[in-house]
py3Dmol code that shows the C-alpha trace and the ligand (Angstrom):
import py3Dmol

protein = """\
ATOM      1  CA  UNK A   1       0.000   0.000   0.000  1.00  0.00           C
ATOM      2  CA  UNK A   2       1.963   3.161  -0.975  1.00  0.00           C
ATOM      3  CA  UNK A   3       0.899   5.471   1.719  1.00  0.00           C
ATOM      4  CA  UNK A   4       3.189   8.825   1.956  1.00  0.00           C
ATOM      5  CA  UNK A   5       3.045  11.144   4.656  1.00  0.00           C
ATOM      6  CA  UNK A   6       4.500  13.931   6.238  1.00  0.00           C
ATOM      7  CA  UNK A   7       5.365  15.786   3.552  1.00  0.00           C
ATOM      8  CA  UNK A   8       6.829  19.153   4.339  1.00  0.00           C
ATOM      9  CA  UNK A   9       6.653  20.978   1.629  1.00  0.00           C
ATOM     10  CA  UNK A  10       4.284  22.195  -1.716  1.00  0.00           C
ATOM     11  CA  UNK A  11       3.310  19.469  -4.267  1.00  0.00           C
ATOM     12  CA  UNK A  12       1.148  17.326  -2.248  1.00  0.00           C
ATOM     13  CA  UNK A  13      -1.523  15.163  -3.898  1.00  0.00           C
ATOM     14  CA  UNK A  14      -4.792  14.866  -2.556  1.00  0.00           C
ATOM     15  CA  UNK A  15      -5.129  11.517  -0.498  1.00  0.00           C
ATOM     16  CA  UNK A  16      -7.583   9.407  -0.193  1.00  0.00           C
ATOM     17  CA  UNK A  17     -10.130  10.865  -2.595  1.00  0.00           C
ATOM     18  CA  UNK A  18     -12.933   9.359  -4.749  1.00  0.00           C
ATOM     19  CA  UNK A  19     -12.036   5.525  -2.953  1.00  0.00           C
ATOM     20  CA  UNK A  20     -15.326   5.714  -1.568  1.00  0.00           C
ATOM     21  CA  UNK A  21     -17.457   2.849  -3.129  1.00  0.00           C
ATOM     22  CA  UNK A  22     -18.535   0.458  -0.515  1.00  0.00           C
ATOM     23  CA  UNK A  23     -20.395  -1.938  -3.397  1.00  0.00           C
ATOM     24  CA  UNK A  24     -23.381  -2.981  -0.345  1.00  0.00           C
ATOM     25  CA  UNK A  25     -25.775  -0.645   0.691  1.00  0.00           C
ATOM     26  CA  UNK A  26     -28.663  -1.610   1.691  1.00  0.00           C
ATOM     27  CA  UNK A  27     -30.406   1.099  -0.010  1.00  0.00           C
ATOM     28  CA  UNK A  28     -34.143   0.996  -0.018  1.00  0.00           C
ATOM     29  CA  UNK A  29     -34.651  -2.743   0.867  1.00  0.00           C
ATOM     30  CA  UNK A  30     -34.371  -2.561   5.031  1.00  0.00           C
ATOM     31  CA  UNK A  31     -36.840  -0.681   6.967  1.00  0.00           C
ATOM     32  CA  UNK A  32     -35.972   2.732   8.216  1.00  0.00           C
ATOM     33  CA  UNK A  33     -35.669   0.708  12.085  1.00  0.00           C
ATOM     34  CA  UNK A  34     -33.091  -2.101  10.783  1.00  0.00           C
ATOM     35  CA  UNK A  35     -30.754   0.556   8.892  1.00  0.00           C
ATOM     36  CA  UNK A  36     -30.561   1.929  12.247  1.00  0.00           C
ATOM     37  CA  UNK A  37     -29.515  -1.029  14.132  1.00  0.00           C
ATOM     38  CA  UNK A  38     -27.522  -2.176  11.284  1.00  0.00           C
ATOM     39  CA  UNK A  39     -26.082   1.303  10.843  1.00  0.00           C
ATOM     40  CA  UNK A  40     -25.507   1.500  14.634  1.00  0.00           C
ATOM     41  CA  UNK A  41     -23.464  -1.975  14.982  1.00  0.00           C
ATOM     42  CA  UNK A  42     -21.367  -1.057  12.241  1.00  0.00           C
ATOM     43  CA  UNK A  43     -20.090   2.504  14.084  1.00  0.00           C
ATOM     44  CA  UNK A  44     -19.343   0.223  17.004  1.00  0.00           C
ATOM     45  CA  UNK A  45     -17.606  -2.339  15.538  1.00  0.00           C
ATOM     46  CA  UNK A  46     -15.843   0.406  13.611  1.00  0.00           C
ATOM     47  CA  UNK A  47     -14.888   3.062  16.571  1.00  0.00           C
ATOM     48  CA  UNK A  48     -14.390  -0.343  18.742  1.00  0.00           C
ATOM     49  CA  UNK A  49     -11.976  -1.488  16.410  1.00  0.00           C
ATOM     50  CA  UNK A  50     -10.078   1.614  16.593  1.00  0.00           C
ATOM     51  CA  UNK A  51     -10.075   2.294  19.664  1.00  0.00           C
ATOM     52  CA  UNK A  52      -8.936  -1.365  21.048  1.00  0.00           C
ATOM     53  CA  UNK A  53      -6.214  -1.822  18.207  1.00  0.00           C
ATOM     54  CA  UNK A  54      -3.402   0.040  20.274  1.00  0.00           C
ATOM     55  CA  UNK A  55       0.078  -0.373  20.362  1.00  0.00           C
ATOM     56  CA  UNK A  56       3.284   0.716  22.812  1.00  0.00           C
ATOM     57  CA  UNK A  57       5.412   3.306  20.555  1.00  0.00           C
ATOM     58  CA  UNK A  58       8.849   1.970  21.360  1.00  0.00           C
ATOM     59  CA  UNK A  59      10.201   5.214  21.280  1.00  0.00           C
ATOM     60  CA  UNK A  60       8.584   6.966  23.579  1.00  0.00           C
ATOM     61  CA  UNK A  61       6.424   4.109  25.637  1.00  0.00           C
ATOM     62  CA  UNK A  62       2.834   5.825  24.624  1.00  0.00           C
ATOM     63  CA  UNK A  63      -0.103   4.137  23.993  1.00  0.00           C
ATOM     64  CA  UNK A  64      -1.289   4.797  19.955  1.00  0.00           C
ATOM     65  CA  UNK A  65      -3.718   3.680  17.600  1.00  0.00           C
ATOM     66  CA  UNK A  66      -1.772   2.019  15.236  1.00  0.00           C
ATOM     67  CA  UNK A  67      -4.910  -0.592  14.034  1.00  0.00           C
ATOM     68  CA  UNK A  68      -2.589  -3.167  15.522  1.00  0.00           C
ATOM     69  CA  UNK A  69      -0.182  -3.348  12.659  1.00  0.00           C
ATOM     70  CA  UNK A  70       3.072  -4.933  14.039  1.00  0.00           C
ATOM     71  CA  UNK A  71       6.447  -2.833  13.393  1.00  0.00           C
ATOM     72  CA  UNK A  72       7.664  -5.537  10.653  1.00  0.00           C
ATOM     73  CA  UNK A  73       4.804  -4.953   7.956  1.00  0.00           C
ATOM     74  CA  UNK A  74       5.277  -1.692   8.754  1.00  0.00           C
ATOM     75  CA  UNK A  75       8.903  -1.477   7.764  1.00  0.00           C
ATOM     76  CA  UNK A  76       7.665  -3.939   4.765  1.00  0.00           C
ATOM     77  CA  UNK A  77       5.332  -1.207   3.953  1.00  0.00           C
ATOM     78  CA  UNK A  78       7.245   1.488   3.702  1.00  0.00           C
ATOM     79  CA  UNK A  79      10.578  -0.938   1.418  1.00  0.00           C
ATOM     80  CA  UNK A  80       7.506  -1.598  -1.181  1.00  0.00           C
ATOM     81  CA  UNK A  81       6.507   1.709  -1.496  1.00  0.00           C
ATOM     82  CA  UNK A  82       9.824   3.710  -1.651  1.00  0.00           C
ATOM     83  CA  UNK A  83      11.100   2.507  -4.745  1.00  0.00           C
ATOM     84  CA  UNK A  84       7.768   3.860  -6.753  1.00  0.00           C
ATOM     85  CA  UNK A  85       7.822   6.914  -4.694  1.00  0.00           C
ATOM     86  CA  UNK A  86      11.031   8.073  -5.297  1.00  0.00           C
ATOM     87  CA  UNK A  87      10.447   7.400  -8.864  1.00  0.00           C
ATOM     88  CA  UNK A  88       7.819   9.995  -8.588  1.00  0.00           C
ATOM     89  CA  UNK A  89      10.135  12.181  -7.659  1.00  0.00           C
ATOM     90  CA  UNK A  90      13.154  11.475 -10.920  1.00  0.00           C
ATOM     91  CA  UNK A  91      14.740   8.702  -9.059  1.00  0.00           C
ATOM     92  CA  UNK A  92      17.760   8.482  -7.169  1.00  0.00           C
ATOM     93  CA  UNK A  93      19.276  12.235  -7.451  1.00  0.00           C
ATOM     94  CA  UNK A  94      22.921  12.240  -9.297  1.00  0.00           C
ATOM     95  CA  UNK A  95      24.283  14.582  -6.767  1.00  0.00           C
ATOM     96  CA  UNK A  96      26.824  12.376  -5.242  1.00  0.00           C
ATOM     97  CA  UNK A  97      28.279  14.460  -2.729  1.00  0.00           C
ATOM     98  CA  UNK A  98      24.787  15.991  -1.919  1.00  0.00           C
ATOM     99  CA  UNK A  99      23.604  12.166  -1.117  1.00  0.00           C
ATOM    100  CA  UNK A 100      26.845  11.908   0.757  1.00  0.00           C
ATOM    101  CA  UNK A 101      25.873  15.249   2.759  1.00  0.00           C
ATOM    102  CA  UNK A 102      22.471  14.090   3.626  1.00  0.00           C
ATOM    103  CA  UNK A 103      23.584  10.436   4.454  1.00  0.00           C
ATOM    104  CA  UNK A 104      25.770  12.003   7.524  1.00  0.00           C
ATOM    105  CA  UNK A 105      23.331  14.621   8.537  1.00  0.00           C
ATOM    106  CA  UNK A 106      20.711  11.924   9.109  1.00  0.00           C
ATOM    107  CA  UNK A 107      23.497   9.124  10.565  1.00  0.00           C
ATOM    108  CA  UNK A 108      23.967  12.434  13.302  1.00  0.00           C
ATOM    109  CA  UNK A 109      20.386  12.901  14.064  1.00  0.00           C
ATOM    110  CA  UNK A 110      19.914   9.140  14.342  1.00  0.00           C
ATOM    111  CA  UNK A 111      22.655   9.268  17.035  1.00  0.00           C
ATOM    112  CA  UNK A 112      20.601  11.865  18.661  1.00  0.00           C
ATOM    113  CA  UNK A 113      17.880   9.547  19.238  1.00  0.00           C
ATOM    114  CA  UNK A 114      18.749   7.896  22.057  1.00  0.00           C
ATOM    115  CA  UNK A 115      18.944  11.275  23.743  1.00  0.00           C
ATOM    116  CA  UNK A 116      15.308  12.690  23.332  1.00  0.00           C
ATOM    117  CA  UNK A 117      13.133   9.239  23.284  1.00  0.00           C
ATOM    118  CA  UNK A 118      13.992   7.605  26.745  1.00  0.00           C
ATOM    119  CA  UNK A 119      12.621   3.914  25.223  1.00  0.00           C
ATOM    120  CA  UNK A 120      15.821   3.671  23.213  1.00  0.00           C
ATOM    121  CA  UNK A 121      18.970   3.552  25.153  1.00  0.00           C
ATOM    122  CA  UNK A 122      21.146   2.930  21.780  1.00  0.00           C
ATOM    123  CA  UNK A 123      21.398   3.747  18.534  1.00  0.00           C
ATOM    124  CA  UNK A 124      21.016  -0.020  18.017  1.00  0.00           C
ATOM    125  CA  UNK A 125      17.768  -0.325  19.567  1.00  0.00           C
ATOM    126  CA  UNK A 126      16.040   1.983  16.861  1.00  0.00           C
ATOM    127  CA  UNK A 127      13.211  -0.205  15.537  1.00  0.00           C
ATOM    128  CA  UNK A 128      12.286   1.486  12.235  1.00  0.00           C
ATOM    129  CA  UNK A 129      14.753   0.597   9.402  1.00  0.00           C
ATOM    130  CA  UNK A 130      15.962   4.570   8.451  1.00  0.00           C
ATOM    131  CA  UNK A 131      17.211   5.647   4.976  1.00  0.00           C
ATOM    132  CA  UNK A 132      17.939   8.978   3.391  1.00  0.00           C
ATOM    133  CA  UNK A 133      17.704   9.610  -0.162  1.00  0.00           C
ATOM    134  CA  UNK A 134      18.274  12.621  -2.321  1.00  0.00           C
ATOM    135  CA  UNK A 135      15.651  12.896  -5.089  1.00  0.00           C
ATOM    136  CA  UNK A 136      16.440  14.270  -8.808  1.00  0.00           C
ATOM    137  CA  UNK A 137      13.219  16.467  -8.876  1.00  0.00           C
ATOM    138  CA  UNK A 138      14.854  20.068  -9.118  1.00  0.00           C
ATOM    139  CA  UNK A 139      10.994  21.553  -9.498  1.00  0.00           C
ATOM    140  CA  UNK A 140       9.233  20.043  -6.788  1.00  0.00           C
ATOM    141  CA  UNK A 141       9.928  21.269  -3.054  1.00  0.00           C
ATOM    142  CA  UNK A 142       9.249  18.430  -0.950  1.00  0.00           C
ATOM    143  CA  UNK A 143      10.674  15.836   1.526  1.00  0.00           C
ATOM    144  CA  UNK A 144       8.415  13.542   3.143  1.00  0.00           C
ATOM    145  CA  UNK A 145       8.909   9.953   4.993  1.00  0.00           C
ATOM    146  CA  UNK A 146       6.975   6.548   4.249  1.00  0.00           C
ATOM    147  CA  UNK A 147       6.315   4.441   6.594  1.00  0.00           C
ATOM    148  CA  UNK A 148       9.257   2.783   8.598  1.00  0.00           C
ATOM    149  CA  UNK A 149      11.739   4.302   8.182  1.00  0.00           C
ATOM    150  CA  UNK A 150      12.806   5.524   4.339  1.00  0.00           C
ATOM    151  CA  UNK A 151      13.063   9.060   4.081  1.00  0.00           C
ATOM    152  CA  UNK A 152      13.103  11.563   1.054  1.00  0.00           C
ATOM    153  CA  UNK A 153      14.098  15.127   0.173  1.00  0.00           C
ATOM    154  CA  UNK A 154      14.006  16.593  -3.433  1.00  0.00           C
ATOM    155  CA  UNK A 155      16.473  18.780  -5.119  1.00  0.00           C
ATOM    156  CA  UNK A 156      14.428  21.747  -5.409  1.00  0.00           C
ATOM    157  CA  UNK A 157      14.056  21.949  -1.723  1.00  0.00           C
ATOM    158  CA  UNK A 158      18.002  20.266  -0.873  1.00  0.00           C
ATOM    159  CA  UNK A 159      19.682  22.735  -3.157  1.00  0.00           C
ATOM    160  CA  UNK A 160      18.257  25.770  -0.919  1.00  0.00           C
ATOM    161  CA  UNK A 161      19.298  24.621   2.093  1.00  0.00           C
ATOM    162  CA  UNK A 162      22.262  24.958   4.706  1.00  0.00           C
ATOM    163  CA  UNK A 163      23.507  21.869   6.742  1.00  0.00           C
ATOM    164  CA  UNK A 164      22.220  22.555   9.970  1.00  0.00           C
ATOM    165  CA  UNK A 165      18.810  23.709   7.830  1.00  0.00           C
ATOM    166  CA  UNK A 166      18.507  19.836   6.148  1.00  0.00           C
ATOM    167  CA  UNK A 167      18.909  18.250   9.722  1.00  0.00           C
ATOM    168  CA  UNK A 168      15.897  20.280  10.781  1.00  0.00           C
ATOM    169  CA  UNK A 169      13.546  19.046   7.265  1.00  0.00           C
ATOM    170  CA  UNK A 170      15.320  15.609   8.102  1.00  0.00           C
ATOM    171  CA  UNK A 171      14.747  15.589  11.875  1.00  0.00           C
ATOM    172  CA  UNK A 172      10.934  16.219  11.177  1.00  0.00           C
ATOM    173  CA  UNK A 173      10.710  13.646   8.684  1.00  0.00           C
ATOM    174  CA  UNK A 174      12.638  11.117  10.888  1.00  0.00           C
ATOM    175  CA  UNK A 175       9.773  11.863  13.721  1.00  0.00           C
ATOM    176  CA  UNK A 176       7.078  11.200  11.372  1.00  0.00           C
ATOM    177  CA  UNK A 177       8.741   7.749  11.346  1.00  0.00           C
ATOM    178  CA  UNK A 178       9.138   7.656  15.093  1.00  0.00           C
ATOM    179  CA  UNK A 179       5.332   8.250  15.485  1.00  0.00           C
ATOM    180  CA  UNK A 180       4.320   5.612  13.360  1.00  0.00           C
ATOM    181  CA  UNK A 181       2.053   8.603  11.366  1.00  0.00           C
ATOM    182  CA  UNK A 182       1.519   6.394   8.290  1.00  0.00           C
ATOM    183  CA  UNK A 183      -0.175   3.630  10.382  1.00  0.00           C
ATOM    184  CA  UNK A 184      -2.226   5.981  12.758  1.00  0.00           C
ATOM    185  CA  UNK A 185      -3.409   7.748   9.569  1.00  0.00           C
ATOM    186  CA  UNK A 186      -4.633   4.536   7.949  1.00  0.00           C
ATOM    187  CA  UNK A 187      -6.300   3.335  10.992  1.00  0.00           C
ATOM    188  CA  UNK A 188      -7.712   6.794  10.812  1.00  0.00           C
ATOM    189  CA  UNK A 189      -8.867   6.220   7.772  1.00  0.00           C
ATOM    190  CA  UNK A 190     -10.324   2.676   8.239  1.00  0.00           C
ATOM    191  CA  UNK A 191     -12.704   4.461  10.904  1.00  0.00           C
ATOM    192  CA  UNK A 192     -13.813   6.720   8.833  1.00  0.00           C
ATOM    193  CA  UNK A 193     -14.817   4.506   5.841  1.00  0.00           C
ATOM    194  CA  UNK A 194     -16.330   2.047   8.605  1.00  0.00           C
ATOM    195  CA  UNK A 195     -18.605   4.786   9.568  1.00  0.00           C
ATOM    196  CA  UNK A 196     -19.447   6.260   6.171  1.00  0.00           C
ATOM    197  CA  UNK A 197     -20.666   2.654   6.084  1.00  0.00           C
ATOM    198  CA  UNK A 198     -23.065   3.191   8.342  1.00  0.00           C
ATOM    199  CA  UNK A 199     -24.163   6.377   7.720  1.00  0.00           C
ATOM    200  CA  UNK A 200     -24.750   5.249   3.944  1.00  0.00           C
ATOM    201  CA  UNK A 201     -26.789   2.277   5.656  1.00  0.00           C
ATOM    202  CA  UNK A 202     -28.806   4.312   8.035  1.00  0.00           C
ATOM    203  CA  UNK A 203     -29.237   7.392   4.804  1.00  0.00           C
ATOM    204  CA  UNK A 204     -30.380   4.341   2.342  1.00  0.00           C
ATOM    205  CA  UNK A 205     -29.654   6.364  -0.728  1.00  0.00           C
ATOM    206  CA  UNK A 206     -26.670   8.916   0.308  1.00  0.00           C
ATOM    207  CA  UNK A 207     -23.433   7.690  -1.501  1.00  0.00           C
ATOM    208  CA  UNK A 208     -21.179   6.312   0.340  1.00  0.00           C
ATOM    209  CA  UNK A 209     -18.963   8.416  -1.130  1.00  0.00           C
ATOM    210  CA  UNK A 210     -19.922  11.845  -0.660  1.00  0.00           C
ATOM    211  CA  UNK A 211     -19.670  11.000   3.175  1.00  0.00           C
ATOM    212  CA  UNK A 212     -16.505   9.349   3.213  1.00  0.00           C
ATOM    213  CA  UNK A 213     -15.573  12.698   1.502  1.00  0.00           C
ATOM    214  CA  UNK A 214     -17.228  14.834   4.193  1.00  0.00           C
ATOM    215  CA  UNK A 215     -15.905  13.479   7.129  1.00  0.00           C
ATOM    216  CA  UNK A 216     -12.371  12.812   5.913  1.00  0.00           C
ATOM    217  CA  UNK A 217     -11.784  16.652   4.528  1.00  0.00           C
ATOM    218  CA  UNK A 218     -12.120  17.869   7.839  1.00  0.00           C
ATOM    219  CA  UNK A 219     -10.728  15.020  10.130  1.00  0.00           C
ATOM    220  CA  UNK A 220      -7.710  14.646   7.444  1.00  0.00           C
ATOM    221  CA  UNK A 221      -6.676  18.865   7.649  1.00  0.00           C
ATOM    222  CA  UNK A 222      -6.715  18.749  11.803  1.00  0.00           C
ATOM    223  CA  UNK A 223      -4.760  15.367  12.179  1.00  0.00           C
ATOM    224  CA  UNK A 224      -2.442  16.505   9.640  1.00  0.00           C
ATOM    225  CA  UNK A 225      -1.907  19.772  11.825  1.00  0.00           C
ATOM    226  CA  UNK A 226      -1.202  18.079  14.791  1.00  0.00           C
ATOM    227  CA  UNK A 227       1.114  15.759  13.376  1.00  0.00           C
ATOM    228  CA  UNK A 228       3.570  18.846  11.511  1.00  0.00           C
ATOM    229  CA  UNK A 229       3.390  20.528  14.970  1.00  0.00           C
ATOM    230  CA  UNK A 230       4.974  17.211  16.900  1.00  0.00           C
ATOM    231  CA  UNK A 231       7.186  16.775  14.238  1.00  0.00           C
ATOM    232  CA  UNK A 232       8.058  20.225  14.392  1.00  0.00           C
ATOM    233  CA  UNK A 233       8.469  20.339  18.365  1.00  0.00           C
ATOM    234  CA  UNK A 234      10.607  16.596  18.431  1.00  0.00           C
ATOM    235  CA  UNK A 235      13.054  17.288  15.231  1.00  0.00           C
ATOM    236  CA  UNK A 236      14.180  20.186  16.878  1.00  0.00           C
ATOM    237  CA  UNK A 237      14.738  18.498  20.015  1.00  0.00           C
ATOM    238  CA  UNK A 238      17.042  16.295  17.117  1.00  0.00           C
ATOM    239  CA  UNK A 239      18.466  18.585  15.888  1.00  0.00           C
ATOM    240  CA  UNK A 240      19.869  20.771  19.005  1.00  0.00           C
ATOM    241  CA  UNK A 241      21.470  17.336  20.217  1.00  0.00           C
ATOM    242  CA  UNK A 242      22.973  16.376  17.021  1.00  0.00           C
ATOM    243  CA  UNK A 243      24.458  19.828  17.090  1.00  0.00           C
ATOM    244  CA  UNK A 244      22.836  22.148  14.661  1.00  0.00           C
ATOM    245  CA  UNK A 245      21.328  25.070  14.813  1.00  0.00           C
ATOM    246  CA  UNK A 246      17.854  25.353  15.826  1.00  0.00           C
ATOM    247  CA  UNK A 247      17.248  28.584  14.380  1.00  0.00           C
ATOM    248  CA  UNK A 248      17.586  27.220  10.891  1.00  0.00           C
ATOM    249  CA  UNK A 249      14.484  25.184  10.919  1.00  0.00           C
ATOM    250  CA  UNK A 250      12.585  28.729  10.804  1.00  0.00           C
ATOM    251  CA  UNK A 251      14.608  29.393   8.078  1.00  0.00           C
ATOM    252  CA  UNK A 252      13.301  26.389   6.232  1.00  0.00           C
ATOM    253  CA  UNK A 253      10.298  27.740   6.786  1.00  0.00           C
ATOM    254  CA  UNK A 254      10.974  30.749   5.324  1.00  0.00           C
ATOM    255  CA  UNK A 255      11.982  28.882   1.976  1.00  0.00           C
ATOM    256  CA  UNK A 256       8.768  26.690   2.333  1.00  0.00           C
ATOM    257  CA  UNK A 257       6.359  29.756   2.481  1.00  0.00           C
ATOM    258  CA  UNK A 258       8.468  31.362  -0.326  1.00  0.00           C
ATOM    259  CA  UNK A 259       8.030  28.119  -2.383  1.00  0.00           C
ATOM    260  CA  UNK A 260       4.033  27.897  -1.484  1.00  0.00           C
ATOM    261  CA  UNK A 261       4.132  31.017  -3.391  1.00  0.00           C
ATOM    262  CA  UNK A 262       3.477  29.028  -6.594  1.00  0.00           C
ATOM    263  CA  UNK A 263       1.494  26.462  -7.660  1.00  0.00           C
ATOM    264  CA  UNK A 264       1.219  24.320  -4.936  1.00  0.00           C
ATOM    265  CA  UNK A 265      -0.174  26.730  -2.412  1.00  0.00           C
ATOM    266  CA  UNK A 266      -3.952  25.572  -2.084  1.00  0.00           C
ATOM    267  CA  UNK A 267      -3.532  21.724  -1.597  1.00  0.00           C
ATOM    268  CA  UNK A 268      -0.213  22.432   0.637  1.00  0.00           C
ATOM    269  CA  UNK A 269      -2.443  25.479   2.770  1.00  0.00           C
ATOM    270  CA  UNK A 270      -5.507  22.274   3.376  1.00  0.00           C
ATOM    271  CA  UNK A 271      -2.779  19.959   5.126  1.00  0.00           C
ATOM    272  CA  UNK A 272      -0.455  22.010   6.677  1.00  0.00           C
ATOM    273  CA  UNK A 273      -0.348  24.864   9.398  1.00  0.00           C
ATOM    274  CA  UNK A 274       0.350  28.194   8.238  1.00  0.00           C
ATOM    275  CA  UNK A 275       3.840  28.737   7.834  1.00  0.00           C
ATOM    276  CA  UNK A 276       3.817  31.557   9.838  1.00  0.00           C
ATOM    277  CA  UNK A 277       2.113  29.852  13.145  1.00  0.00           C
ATOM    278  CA  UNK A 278       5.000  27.065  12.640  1.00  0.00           C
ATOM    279  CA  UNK A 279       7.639  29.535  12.715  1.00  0.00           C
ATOM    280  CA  UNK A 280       6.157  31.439  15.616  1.00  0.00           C
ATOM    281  CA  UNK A 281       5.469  27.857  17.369  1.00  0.00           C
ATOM    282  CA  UNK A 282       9.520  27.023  16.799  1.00  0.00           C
ATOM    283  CA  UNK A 283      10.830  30.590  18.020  1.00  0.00           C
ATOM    284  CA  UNK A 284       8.747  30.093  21.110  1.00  0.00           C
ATOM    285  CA  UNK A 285      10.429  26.076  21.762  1.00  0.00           C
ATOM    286  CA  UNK A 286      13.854  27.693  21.343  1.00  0.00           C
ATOM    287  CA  UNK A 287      13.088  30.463  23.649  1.00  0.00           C
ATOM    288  CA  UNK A 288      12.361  27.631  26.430  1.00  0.00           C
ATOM    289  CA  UNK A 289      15.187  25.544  25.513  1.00  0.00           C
ATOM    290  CA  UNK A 290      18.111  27.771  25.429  1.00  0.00           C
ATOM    291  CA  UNK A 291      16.113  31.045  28.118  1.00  0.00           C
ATOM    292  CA  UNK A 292      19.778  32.929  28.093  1.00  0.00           C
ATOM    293  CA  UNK A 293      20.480  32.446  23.912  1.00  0.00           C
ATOM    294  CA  UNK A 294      21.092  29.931  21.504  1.00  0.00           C
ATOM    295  CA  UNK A 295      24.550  28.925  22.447  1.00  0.00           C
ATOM    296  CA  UNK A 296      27.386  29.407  20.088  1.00  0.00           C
ATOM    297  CA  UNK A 297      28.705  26.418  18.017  1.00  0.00           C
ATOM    298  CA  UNK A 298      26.182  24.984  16.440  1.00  0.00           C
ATOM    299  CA  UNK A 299      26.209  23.914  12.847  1.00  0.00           C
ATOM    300  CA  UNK A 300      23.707  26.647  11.379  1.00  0.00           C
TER     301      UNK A 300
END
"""
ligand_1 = """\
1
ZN
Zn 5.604 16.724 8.005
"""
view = py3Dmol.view(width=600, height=400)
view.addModel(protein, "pdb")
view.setStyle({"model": 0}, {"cartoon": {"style": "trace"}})
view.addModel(ligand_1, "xyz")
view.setStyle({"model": 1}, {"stick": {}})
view.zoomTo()
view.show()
C-alpha cells in the first residue's frame, strides 16, 4: 500500500479521494428501524476497532492507535513503497556528494535519538529501518517519509538549504517515522470509511462516497496539523542534540512559504499549518530551551 506522509513541503496530492465505493448498501430494501440497528453496529464495531487496536510506541512508551499493525509490515510497507515513490520524484538524485551530505546529517540525528526518546537507550535499539535519499526532482519542493523508516528530500528543496537547515527538514521527517504517522493515519482512515458505512446504511440512498468525503476533509486537515506541529516540536529536540542550529528550521520555513508562493499553495495550505504559526510555534520552543540564547557552536 503506498501510503506517503508527512510531507513538508508544496506538491502534495490529494489523499484518499474518490475511494469511496462500498459496493453494499442496503439502499431501499431494510426498513428505516433495521438501517438503524444495522447502521448502529457497524459505528461500534468500527470506533471499537479503533479504539482497542493500540500499540506501545517503542520510542517513547505511549499508547497509539496504530490498528494493531506490528512494526515488521510496517517497515515492509514502507521498502515496497519507496522505490515507486522516489520514482515519482526522478529517481535516485545524481548529486553524489549531496547524497553523501544528507547520508551524515541523518546518521547524526539518528545518534541523537537515544537522547530525546527515553525507550531507546542505543542507537542499536532503533526499531524502524531509516534511509535517506536525495531525489532528482529540481521543481518540486518536498521531503516527506513513508512508513518505517525511508526518508526523502528533493532537489528543489536540498539545493536551498544549509547543513544545519537539512537536519531540521530531516529531523521532522525522521519523527514522522518515530510516530508511526503512516499507520495511525490509515487506521484513521479505516474508521472513517467504517462509519461512512453506516451512515450510507442508516441514509439508504446517500453515496457512500460523498460521506466518506465529508468526514475525511475535515478530520484529514486537523490530524495533519497536529502531526507537523509534533514533528516540528521533536526534530528540533534532534536537531539541538545532534548539534545544529535550531534557528535554521525557521529558516526552512521561510523557503517553504516562499516556495508555497506558486502552484502548490492551495492543496499544501488544506494539510499544513500556516507557515507563519510554525515559525512562531519554533521561536517560542527555542526560547524555552536555550532562556539565556542559543549557544554558540552549532552547525547553522
Ligand atoms: Zn511533516
Amino acid at each position: 500500500m503506498a501510503v506517503r506522509f508527512g510531507g513538508l513541503g508544496t506538491g502534495h496530492r490529494p489523499r484518499g479521494r474518490g475511494r469511496g465505493g462500498f459496493g453494499h448498501s442496503l439502499g431501499r430494501r431494510g426498513s428505516l428501524k433495521t438501517r438503524l440497528v444495522i447502521a448502529a453496529v457497524l459505528v461500534v464495531v468500527a470506533v471499537g476497532g479503533y479504539l482497542l487496536n493500540t500499540s506501545t510506541n517503542p520510542y517513547t512508551g505511549q499508547q497509539q492507535r496504530t490498528g494493531g499493525v506490528p512494526i515488521e509490515q510496517e517497515i515492509a510497507m514502507g521498502l515496497q513503497a519507496a522505490p515507486q515513490m522516489a520514482q515519482q520524484f526522478g529517481g535516485r538524485s545524481s548529486n553524489v556528494a549531496g547524497q553523501d551530505l544528507l547520508e551524515r546529517v541523518g546518521q547524526k540525528l539518528l545518534r541523537a535519538v537515544p537522547q530525546v526518546y527515553p525507550g531507546i537507550e542505543t542507537i542499536d535499539d532503533i526499531p524502524h529501518r531509516f534511509s535517506f535519499t536525495l531525489l532528482d526532482d529540481d521543481q518540486t519542493v518536498n521531503a516527506f517519509a513513508l512508513p518505517g523508516g525511508p526518508t526523502f528530500i528533493t532537489d528543489a528543496l536540498f539545493d536551498q538549504l544549509t547543513e544545519g537547515q537539512v537536519a531540521g527538514v530531516m529531523g521532522h521527517e525522521i519523527v514522522h517515522v518515530i510516530q508511526s504517522h503512516g499507520l495511525e493515519r490509515m487506521a484513521k482512515q479505516n474508521l472513517l470509511q467504517g462509519i461512512a458505512g453506516a451512515a450510507t446504511t442508516a441514509a439508504g440512498d446517500m453515496s457512500a462516497g460523498q460521506v466518506t468525503q465529508m468526514v475525511g476533509n475535515f478530520l484529514q486537515m486537523s490530524y495533519g496539523r497536529e502531526d507537523e506541529l509534533e514533528c516540528d516540536r521533536e526534530g528540533l529536540l534532534l536537531m539541538v542534540k545532534a548539534g545544529y542550529d535550531p534557528r535554521s528550521m525557521i529558516e526552512v520555513m521561510k523557503v517553504l512559504e516562499k516556495a508555497s508562493g506558486g502552484r502548490g499553495a492551495p492543496e499544501w495550505a488544506s494539510t499544513h499549518p500556516d507557515p507563519g504559526n510554525r515559525q512562531q510555534a519554533l521561536a517560542e520552543q527555542i526560547k524555552q530551551m536555550f532562556p539565556d540564547g542559543v549557544p554558540a557552536g552549532l552547525v547553522p
